[in-house]
N, C-alpha and C positions, 0 to 999 in steps of 0.2 A: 386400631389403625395408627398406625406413625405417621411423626412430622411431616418427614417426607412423603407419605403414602396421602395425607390430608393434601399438601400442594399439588402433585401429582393433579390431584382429581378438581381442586378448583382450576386449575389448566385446562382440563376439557382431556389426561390423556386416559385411555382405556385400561383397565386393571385386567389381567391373562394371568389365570390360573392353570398349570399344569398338575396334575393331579394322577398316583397310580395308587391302588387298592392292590393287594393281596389278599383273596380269604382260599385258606386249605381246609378241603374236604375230606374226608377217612371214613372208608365203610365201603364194604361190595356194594348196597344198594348206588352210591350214586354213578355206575355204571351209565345208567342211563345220562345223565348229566354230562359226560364226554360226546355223546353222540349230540346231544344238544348242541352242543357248542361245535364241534364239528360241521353241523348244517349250517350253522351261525357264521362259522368263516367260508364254507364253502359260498353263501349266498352273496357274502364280501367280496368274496373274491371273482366272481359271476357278475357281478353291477361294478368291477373294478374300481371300489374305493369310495362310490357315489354317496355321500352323504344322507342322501335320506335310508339306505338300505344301511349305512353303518345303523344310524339311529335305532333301527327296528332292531337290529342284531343287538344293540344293548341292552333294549327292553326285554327282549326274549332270554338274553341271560343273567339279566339282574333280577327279572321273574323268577327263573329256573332258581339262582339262588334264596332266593328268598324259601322259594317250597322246601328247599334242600336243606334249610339250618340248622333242622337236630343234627349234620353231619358237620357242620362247624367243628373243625379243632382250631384251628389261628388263622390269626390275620395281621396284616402291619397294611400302611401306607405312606407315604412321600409325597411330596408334592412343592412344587416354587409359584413364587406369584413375581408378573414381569409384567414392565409398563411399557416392551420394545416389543413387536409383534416378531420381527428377526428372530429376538434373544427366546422368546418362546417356540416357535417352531422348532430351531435347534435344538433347545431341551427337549418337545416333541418328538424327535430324530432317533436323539441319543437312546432315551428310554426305549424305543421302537428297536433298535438294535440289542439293548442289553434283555429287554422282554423274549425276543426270539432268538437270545443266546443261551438263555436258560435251560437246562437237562430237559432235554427230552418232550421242548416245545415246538422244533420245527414240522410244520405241514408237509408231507410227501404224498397228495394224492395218487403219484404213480406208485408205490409203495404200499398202497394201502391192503390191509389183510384180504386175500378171496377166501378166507376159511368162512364158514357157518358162525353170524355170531354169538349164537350160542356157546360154540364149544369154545369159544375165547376165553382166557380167565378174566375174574370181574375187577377191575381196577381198584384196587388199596386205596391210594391216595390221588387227591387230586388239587391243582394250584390255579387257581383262575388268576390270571393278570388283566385290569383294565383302568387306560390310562385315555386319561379325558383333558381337553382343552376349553377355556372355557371362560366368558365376558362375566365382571363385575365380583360377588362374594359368594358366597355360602357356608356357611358356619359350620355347618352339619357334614362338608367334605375338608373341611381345612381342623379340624382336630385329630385328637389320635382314635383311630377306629381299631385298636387290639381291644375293644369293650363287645359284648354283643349286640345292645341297646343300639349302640352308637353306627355299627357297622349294619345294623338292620335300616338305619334313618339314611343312613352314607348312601345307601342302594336304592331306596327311597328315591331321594335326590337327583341321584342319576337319570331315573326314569322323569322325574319331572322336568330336566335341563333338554330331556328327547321333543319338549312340547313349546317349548321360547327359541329365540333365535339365539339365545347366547352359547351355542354350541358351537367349538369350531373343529374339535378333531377326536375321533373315537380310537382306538385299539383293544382289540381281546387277544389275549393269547393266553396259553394253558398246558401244561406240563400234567402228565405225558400227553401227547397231540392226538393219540390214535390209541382203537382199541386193539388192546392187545400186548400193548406197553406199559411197561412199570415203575413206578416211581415207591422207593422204598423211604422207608422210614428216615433212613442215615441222608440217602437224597437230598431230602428234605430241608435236612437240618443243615446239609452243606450247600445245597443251590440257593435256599430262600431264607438267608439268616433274618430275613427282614419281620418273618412273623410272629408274631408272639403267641401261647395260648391264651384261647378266649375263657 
């Protein structure tokens, strides 16, 4: 912690950490894992935005990842730490926008396939984005998570910030959005330079 970061906090002001994870998944199996996520925003967007149903939606796909990590190929994250709750939210925003501008993340449940999902082909790759707001430190989200270890403990984390009050704002979002859609390789490499492999 800096100079400035040590006065800050004998003032009494509040540390706001902004924080976004990328981990990219690759294999037919995590098929399933889109539908996960899927229910996940559908129940978001059902309770419109309510905080304790964001909460659950994190722990259900920070679970899901967790089951999911022999499919791990990369990951990166980001994140700022801000002692203006304004100047946080607005980075809140911005990510929110750039998260659901990314290839092949926006929701269109009108849209959505009426085929058998069966006969769907099974999703190549997949990009989970979740971007967390959030009171005081954590060492274990403020490093670099392109490690495995590291990004096993990140996820970890997550789900324990679901059980304190120091949460202030959730987002999932996930490329490709729906099944049926495909996110190739080259995609990848040009929508989400931020990942590295693990």
């Amino acid at each position: 912690m800096g100079i400035g970061d040590r006065l800050r906090k004998i003032t009494g002001q509040t540390r706001l950490v902004v924080s976004r994870i990328f981990v990219h998944l690759s294999g037919s199996e995590v098929t399933p894992m889109l539908g996960l996520l899927n229910q996940a925003a559908r129940n978001a967007v059902e309770a419109d935005g309510e905080m304790k149903v964001l909460e659950e939606s994190l722990v259900t796909v920070c679970d899901g990842l967790l089951q999911y990590d022999t499919f791990w190929r990369s990951a990166g994250n980001e994140g700022e730490v801000f002692w203006d709750e304004g100047e946080a939210a607005d980075f809140v925003n911005e990510l929110f926008t750039d998260s659901a501008s990314r290839y092949l993340s926006k929701l269109n449940y009108d849209d959505a396939p009426d085929e058998d999902l069966l006969a769907l082909p099974p999703t190549g790759n997949l990009v989970v984005m979740l971007t967390v707001a959030y009171e005081g430190e954590l060492d274990t989200l403020e490093t670099n998570l392109a490690d495995y270890e590291a990004l096993k403990e990140a996820l970890r984390s997550l789900i324990s910030l679901t059980y304190g009050e120091s949460l202030r704002a959730v987002q999932i979002h996930f490329s490709p959005a729906q099944l049926g859609d495909e996110l190739t390789d080259e995609q990848v490499l040009l929508n989400f330079p931020e990942v590295v492999p693990l």
